[in-house]
Biotite code that builds the C-alpha atoms (Angstrom):
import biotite.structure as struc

atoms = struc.array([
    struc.Atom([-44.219, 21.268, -73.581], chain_id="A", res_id=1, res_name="UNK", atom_name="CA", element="C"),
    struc.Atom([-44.155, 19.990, -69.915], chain_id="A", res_id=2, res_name="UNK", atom_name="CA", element="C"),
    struc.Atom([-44.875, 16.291, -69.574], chain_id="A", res_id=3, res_name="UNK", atom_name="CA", element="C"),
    struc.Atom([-47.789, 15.478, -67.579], chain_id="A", res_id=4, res_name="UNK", atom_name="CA", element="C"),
    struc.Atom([-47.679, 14.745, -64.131], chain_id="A", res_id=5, res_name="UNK", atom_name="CA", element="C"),
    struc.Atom([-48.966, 10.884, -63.801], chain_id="A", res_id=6, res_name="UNK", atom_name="CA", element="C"),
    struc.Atom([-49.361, 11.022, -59.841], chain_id="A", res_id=7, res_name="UNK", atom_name="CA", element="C"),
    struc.Atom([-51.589, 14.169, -59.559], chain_id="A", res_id=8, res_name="UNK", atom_name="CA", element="C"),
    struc.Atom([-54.390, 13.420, -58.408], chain_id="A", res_id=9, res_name="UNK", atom_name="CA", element="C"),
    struc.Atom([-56.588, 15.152, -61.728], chain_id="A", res_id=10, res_name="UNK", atom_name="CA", element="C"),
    struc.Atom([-55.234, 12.476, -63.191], chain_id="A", res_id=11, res_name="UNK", atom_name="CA", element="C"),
    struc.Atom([-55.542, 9.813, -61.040], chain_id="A", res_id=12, res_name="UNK", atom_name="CA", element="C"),
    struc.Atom([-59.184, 10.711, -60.724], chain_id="A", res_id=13, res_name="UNK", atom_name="CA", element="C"),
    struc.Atom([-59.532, 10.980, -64.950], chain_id="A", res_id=14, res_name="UNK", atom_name="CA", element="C"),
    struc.Atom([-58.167, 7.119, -65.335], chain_id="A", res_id=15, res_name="UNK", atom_name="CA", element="C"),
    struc.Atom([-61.165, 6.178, -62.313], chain_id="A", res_id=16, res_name="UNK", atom_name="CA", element="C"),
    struc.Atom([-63.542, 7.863, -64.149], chain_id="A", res_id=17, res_name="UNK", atom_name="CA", element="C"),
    struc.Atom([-62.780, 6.838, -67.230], chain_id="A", res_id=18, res_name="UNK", atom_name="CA", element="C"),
    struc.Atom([-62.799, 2.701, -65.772], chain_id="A", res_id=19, res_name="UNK", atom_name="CA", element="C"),
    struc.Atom([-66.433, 4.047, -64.638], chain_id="A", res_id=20, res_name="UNK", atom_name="CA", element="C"),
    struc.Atom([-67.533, 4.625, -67.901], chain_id="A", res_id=21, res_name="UNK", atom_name="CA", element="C"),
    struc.Atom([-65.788, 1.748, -69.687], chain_id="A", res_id=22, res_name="UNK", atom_name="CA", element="C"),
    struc.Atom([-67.503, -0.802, -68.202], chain_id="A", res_id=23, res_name="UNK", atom_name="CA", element="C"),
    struc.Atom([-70.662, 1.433, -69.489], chain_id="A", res_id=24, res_name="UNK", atom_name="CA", element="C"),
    struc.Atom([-69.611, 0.339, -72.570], chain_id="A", res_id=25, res_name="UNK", atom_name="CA", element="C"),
    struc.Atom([-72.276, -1.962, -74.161], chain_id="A", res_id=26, res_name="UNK", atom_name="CA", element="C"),
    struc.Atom([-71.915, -3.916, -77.627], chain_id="A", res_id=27, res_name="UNK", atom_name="CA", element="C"),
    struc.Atom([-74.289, -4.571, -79.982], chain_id="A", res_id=28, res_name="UNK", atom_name="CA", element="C"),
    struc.Atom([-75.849, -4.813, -83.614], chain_id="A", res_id=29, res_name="UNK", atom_name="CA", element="C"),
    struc.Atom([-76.372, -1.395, -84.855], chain_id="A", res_id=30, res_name="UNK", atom_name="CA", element="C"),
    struc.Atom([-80.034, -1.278, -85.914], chain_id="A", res_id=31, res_name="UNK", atom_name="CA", element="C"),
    struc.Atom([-80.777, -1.589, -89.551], chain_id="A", res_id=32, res_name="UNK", atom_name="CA", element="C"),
    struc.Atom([-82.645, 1.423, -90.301], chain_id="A", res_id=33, res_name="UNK", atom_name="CA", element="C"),
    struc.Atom([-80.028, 3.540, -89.779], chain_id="A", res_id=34, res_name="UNK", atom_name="CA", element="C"),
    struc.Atom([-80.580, 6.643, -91.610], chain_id="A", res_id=35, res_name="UNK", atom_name="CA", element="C"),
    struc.Atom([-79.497, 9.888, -89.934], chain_id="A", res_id=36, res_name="UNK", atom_name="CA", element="C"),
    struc.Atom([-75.448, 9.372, -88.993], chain_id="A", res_id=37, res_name="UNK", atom_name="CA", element="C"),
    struc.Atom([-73.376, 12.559, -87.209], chain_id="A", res_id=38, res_name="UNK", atom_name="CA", element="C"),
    struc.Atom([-69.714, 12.804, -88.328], chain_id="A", res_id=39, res_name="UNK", atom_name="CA", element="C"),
    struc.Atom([-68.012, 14.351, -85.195], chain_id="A", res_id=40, res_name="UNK", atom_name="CA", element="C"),
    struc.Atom([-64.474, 16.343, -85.298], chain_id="A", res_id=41, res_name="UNK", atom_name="CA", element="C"),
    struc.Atom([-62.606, 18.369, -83.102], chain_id="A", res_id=42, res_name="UNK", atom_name="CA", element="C"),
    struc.Atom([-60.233, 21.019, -83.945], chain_id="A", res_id=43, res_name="UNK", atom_name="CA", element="C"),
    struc.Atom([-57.487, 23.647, -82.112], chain_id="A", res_id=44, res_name="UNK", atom_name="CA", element="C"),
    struc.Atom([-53.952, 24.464, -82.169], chain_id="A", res_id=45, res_name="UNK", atom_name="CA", element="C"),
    struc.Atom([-50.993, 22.766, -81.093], chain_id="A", res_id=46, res_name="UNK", atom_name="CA", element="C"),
    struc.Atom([-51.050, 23.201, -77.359], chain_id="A", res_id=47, res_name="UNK", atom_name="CA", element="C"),
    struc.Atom([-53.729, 25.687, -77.141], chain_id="A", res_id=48, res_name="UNK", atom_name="CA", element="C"),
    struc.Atom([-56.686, 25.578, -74.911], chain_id="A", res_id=49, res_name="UNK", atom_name="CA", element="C"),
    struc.Atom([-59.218, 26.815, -77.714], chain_id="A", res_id=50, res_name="UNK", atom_name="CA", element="C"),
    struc.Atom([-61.225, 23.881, -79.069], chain_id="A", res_id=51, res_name="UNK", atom_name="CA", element="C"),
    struc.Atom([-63.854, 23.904, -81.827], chain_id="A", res_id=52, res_name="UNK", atom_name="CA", element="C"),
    struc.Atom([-66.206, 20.839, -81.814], chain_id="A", res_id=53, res_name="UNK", atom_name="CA", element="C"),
    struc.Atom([-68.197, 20.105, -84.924], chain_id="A", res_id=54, res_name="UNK", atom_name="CA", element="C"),
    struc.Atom([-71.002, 17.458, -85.810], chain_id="A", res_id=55, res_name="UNK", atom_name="CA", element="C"),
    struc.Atom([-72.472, 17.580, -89.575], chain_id="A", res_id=56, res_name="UNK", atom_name="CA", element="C"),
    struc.Atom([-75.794, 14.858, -89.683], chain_id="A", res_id=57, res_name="UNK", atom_name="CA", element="C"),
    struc.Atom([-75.810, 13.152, -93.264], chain_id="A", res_id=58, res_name="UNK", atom_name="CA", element="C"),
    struc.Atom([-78.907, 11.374, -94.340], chain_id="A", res_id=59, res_name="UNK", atom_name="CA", element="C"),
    struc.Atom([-77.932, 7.708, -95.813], chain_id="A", res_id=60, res_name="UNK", atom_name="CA", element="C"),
    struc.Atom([-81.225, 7.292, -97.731], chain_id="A", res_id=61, res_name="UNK", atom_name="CA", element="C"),
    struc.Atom([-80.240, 10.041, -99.660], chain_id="A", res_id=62, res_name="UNK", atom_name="CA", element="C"),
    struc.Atom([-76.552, 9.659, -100.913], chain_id="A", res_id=63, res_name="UNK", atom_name="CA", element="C"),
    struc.Atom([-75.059, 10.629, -97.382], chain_id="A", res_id=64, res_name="UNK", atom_name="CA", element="C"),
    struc.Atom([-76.481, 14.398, -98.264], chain_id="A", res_id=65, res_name="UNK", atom_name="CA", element="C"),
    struc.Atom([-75.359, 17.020, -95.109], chain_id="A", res_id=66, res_name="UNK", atom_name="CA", element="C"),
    struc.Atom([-78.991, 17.974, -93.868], chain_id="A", res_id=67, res_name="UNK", atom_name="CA", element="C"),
    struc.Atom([-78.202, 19.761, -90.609], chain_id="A", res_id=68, res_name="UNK", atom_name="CA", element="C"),
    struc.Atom([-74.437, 20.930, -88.571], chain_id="A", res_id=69, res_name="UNK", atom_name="CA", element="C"),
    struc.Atom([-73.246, 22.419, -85.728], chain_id="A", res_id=70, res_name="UNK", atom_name="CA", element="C"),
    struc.Atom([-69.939, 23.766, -84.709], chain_id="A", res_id=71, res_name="UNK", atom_name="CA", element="C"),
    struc.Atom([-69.013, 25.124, -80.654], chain_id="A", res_id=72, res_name="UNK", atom_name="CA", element="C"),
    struc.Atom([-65.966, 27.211, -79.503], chain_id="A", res_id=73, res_name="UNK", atom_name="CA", element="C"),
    struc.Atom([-64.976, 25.827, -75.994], chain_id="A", res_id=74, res_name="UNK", atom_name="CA", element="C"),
    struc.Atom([-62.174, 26.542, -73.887], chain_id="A", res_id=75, res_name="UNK", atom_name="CA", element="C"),
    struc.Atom([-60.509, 23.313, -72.522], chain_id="A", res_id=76, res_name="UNK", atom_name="CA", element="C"),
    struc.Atom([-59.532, 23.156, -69.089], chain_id="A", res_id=77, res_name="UNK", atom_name="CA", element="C"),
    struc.Atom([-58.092, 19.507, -69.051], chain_id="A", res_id=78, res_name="UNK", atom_name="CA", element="C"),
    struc.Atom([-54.691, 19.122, -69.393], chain_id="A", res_id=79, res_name="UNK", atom_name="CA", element="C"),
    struc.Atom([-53.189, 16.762, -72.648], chain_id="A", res_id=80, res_name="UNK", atom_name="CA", element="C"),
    struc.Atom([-52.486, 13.514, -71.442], chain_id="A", res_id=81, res_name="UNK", atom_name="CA", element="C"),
    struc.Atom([-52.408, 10.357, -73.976], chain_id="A", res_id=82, res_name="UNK", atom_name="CA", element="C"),
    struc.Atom([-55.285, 8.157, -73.153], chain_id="A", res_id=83, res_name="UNK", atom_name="CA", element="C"),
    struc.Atom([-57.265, 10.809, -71.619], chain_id="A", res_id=84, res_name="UNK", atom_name="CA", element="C"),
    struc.Atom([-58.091, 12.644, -74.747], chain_id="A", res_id=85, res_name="UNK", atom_name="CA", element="C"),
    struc.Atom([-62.004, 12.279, -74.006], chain_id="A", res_id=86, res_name="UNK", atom_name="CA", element="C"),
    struc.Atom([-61.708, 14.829, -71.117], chain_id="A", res_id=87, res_name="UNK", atom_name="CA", element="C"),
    struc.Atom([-60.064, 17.504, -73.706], chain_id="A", res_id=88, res_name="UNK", atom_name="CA", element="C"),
    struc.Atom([-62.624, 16.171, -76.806], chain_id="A", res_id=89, res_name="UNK", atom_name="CA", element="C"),
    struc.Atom([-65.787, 15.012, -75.345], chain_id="A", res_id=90, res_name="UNK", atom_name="CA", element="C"),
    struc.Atom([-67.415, 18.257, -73.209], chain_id="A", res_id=91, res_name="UNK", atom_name="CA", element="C"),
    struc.Atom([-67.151, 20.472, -77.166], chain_id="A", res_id=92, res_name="UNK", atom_name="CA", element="C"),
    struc.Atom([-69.016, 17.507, -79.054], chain_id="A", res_id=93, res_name="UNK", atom_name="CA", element="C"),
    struc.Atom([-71.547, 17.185, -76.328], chain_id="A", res_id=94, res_name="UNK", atom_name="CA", element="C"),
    struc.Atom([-72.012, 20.605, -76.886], chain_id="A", res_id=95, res_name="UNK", atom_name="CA", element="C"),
    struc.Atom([-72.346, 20.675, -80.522], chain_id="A", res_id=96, res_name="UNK", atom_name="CA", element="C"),
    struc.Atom([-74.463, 17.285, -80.386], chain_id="A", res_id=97, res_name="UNK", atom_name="CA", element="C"),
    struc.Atom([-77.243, 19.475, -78.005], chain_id="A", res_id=98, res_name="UNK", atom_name="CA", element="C"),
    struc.Atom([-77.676, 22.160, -80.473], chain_id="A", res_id=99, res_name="UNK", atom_name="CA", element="C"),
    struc.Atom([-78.726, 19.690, -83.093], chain_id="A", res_id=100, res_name="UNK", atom_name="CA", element="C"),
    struc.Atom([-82.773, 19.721, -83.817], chain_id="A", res_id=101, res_name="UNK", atom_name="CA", element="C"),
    struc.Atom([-82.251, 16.419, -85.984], chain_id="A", res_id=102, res_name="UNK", atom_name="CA", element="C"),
    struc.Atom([-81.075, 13.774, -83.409], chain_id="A", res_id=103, res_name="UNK", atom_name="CA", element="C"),
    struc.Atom([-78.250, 11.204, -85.395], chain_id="A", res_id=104, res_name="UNK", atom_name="CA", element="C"),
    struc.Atom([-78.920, 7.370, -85.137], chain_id="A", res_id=105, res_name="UNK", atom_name="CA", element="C"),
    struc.Atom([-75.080, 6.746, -84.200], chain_id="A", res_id=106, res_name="UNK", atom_name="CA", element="C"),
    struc.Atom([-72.113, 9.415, -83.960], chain_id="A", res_id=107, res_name="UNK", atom_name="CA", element="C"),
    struc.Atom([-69.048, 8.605, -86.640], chain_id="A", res_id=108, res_name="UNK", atom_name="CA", element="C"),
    struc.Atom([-66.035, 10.076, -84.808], chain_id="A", res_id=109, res_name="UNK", atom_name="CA", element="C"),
    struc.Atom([-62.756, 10.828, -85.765], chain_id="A", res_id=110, res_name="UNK", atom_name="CA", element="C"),
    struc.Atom([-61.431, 8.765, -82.779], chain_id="A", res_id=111, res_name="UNK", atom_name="CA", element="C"),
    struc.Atom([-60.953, 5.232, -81.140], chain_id="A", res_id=112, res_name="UNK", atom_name="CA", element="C"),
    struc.Atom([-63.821, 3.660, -79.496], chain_id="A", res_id=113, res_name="UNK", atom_name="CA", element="C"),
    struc.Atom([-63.050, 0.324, -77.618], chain_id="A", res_id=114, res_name="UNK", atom_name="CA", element="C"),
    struc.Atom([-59.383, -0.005, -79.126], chain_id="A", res_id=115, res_name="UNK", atom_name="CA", element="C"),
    struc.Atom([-57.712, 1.998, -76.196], chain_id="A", res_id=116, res_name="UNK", atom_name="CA", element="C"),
    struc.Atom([-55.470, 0.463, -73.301], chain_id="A", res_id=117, res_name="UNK", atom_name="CA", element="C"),
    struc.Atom([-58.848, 0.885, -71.083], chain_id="A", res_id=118, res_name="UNK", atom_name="CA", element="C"),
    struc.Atom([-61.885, 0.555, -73.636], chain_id="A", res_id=119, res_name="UNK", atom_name="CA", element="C"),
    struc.Atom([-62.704, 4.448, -73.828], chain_id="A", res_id=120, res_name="UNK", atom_name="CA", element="C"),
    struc.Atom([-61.500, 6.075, -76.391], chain_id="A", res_id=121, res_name="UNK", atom_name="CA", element="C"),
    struc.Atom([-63.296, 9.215, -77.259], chain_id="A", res_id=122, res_name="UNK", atom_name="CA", element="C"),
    struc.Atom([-66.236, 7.460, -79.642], chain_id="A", res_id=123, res_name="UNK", atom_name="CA", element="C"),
    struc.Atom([-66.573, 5.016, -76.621], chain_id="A", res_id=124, res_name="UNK", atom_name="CA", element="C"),
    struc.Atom([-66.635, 8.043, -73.837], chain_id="A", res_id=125, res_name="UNK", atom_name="CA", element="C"),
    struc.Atom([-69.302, 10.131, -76.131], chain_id="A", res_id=126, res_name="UNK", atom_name="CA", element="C"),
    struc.Atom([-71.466, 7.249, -76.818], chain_id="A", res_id=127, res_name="UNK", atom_name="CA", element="C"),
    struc.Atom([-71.775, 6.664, -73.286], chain_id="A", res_id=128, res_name="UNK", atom_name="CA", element="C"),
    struc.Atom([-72.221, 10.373, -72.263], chain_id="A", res_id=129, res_name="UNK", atom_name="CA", element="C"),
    struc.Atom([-74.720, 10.642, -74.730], chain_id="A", res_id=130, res_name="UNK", atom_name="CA", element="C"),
    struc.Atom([-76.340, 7.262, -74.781], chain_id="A", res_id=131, res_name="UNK", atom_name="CA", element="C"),
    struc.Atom([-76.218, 7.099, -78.081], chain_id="A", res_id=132, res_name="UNK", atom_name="CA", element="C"),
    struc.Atom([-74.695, 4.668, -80.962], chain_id="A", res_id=133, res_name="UNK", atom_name="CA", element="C"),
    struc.Atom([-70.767, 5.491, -81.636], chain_id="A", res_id=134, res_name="UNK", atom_name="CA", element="C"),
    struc.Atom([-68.145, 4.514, -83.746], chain_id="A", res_id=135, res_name="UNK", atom_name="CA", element="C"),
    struc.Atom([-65.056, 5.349, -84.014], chain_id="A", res_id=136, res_name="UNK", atom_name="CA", element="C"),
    struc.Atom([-63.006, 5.327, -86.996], chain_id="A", res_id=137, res_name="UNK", atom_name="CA", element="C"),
    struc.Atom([-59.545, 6.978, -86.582], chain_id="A", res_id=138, res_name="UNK", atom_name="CA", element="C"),
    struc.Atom([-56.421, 7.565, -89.006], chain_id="A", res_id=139, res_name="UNK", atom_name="CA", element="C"),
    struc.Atom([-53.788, 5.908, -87.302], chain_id="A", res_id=140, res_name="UNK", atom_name="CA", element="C"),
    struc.Atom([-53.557, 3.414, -84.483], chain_id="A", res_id=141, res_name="UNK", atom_name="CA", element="C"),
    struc.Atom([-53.703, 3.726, -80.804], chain_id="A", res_id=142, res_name="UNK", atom_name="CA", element="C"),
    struc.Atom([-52.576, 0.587, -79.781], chain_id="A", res_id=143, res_name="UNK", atom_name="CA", element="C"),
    struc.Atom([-52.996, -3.131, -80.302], chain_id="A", res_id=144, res_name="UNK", atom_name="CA", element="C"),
    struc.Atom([-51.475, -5.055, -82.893], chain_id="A", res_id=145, res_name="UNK", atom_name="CA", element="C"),
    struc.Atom([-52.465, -5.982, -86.625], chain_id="A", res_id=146, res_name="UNK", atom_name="CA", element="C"),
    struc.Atom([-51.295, -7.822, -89.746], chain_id="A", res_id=147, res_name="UNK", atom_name="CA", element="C"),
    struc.Atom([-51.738, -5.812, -93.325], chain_id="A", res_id=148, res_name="UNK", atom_name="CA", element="C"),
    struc.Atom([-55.092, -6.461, -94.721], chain_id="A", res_id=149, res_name="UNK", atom_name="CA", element="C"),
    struc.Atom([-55.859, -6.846, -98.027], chain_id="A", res_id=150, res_name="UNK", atom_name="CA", element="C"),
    struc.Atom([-55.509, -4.079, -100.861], chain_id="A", res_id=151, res_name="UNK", atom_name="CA", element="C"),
    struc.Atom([-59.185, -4.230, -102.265], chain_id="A", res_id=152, res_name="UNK", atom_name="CA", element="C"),
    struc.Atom([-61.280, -2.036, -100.242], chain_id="A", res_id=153, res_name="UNK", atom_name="CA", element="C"),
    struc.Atom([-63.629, -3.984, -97.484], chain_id="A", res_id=154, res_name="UNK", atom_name="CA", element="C"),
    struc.Atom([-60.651, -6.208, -96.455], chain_id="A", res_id=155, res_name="UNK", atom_name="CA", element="C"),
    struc.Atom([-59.794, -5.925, -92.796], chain_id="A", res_id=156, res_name="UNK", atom_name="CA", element="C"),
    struc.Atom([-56.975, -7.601, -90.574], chain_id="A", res_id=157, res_name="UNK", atom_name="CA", element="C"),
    struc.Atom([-58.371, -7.426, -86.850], chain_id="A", res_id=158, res_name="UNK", atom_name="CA", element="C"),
    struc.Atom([-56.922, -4.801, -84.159], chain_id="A", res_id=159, res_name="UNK", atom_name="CA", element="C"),
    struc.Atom([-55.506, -7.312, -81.097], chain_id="A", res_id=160, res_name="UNK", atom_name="CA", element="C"),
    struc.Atom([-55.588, -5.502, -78.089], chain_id="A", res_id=161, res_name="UNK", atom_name="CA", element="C"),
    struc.Atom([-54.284, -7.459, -75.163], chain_id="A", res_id=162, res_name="UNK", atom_name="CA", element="C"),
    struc.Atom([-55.315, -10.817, -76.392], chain_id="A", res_id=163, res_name="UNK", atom_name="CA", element="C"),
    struc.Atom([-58.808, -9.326, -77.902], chain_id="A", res_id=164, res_name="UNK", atom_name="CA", element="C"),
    struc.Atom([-59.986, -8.064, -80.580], chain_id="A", res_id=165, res_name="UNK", atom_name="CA", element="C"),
    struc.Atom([-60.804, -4.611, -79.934], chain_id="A", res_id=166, res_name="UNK", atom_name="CA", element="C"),
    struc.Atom([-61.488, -2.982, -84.112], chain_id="A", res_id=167, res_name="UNK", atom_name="CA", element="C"),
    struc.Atom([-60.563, -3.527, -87.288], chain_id="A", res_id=168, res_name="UNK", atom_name="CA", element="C"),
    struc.Atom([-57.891, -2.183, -89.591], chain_id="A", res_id=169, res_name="UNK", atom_name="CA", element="C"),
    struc.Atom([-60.222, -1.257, -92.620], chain_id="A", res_id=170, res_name="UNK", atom_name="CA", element="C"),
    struc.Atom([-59.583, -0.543, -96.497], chain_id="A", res_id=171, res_name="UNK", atom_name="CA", element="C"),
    struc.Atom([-61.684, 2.128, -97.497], chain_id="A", res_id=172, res_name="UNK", atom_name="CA", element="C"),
    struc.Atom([-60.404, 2.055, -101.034], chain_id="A", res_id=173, res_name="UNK", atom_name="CA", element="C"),
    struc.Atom([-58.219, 0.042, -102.879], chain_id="A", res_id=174, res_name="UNK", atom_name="CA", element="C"),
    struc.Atom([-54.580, 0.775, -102.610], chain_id="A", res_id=175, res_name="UNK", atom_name="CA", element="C"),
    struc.Atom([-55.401, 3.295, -100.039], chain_id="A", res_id=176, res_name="UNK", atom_name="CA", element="C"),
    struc.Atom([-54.002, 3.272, -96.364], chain_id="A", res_id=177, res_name="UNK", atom_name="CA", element="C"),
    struc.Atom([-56.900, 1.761, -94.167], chain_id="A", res_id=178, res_name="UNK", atom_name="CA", element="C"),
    struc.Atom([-58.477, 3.456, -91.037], chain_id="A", res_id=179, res_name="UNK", atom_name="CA", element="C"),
    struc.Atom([-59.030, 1.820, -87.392], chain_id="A", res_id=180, res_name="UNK", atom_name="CA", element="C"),
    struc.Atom([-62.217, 0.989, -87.194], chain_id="A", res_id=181, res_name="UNK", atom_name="CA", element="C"),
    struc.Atom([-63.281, 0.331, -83.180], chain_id="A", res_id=182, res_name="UNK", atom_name="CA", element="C"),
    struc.Atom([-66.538, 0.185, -81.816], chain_id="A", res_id=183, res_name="UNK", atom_name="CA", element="C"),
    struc.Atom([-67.974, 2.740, -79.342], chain_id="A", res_id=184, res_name="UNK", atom_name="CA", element="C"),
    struc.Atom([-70.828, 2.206, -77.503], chain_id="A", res_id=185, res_name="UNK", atom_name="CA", element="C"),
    struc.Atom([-74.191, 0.233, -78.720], chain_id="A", res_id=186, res_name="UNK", atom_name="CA", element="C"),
    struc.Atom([-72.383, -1.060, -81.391], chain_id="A", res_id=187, res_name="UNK", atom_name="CA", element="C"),
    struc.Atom([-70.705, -3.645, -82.710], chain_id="A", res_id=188, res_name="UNK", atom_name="CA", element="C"),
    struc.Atom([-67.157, -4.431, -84.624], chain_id="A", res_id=189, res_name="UNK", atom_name="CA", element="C"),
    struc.Atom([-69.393, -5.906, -87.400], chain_id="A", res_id=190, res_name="UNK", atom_name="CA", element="C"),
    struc.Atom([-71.334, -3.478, -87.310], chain_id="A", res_id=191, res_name="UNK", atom_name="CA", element="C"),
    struc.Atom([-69.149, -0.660, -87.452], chain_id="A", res_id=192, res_name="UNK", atom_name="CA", element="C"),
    struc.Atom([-67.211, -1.934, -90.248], chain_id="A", res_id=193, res_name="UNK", atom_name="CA", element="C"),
    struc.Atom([-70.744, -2.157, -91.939], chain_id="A", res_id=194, res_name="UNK", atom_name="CA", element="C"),
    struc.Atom([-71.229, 1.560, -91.419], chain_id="A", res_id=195, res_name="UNK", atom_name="CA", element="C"),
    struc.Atom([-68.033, 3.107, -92.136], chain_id="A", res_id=196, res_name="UNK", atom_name="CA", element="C"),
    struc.Atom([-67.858, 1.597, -95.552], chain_id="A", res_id=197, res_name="UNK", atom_name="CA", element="C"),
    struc.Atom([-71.480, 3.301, -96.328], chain_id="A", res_id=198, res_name="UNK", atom_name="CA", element="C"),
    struc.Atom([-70.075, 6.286, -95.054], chain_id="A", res_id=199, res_name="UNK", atom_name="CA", element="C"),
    struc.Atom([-66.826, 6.094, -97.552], chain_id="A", res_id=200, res_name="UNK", atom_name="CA", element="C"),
    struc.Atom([-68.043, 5.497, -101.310], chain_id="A", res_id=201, res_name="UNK", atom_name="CA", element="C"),
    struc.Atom([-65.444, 7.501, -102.423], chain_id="A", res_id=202, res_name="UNK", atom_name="CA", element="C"),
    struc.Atom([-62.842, 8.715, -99.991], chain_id="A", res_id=203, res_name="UNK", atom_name="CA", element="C"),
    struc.Atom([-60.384, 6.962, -97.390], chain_id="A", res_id=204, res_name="UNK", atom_name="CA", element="C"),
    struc.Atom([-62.186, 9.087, -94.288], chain_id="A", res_id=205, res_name="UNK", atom_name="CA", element="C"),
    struc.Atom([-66.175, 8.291, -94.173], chain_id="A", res_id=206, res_name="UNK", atom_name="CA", element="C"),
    struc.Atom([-67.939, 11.690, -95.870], chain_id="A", res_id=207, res_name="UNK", atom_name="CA", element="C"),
    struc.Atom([-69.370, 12.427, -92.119], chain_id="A", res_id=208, res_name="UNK", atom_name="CA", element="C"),
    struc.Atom([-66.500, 12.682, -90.479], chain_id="A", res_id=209, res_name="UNK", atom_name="CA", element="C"),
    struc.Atom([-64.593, 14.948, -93.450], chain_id="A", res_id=210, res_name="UNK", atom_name="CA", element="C"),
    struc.Atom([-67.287, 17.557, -93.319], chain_id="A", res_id=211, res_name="UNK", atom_name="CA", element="C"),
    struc.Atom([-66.996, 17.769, -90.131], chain_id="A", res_id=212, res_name="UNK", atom_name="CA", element="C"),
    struc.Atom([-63.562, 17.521, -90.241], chain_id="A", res_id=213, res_name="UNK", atom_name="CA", element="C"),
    struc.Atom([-63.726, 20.840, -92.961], chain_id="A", res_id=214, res_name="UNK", atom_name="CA", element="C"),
    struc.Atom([-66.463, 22.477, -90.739], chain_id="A", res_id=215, res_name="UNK", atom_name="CA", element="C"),
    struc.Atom([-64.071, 22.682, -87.093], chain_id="A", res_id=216, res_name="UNK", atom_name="CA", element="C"),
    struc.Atom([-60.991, 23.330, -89.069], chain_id="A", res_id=217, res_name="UNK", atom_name="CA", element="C"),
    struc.Atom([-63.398, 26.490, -91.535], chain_id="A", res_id=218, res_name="UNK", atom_name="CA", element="C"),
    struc.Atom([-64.696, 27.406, -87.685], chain_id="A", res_id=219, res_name="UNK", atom_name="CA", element="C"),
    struc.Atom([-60.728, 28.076, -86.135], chain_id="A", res_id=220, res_name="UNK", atom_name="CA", element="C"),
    struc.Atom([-59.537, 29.537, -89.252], chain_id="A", res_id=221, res_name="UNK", atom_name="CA", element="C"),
    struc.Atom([-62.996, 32.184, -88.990], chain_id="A", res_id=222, res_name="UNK", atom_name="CA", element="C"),
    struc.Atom([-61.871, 32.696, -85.835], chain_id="A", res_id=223, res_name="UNK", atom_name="CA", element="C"),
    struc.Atom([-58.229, 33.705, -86.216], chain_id="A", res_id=224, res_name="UNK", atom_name="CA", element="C"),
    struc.Atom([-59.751, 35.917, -89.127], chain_id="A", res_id=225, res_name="UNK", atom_name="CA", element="C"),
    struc.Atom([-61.791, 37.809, -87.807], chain_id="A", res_id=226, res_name="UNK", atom_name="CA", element="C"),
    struc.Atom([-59.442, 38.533, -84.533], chain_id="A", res_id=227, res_name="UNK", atom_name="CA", element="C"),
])
């Protein structure tokens, strides 16, 4: 795979943009009726251009039951760069998000949200496109720096990114590697940390964010079925 050309100007213009919508970014208590919440996924193949985009809306008042999904097939023009992954990630959710009839009071994505070397990860940079509540709650980290929390779940050791505390590395179940919990736009790290552990009674990954994760990856594998 070629290495990505940091002085072209695409890129150049990406990291502008992306400073743009970072200082978008606003934090602040989730509200508390919460009810609807929009697990969001991507999924494509190592270094393909194909990208499916999922969102599956799961009702909290009712034992995080699916109610309503939607999955896209997009081609992806931008190139992979690390740090830039909203470009590739964002465009396919938006488009999933719009086909929705029941709109989600805040998006769960499988990404960072705030924790990123310039406070957009892709959570942050869909929240903002959207305007709507985002979290992001990712499987491994970005960047920053973190002690070991605790080994019951709901202990958390906070994610340092230069000098600030940017998430929060979260135990989702006892004895159980923890996620990276970041905020991502109208939302807070409290509040996030709130909401993901809702969305995970029983599994490590919040139950929005696997079906959706099972609904992109049942969408490719359709695909390369069926020709």
């Amino acid at each position: 795979m070629r290495r990505p050309n940091y002085r072209n100007p695409r890129y150049a213009g990406a990291v502008r943009r992306q400073e743009e919508m970072a200082a978008q970014v606003r934090l602040s208590p989730l509200p508390a009726d919460i009810r609807f919440v929009a697990g969001a996924d991507v999924s494509f193949f190592l270094y393909g251009s194909t990208f499916w985009g999922g969102m599956v809306v799961c009702d909290l008042e009712d034992g995080l039951r699916p109610v309503e999904s939607a999955v896209v097939r997009m081609e992806v023009t931008f190139p992979y760069i690390p740090g830039l992954l909203g470009f590739r990630e964002v465009p396919v959710l938006t488009a999933a998000f719009e086909r929705l009839k029941i709109r989600p009071d805040v998006l769960l994505v499988d990404a960072h949200g705030i924790a990123h070397p310039r406070y957009l990860g892709s959570a942050s940079h869909l929240g903002v496109a959207l305007g709507t509540p985002s979290v992001g709650c990712a499987k491994s980290r970005l960047c920053g720096e973190h002690e070991e929390p605790g080994n019951n779940r709901g202990r958390w050791s906070p994610l340092v990114v230069e000098g600030e505390t940017r998430g929060a590395v979260l135990r989702t179940r006892s004895s159980v590697k923890p996620v990276f919990v970041s905020p991502g736009h109208l939302c807070n790290l409290r509040s996030a940390v709130e909401l993901v552990l809702k969305c995970a009674p029983r599994y490590r990954i919040p139950e929005p964010i696997r079906r959706a994760h099972d609904l992109t990856n049942s969408a490719r594998r359709s695909s390369v079925a069926s020709g």
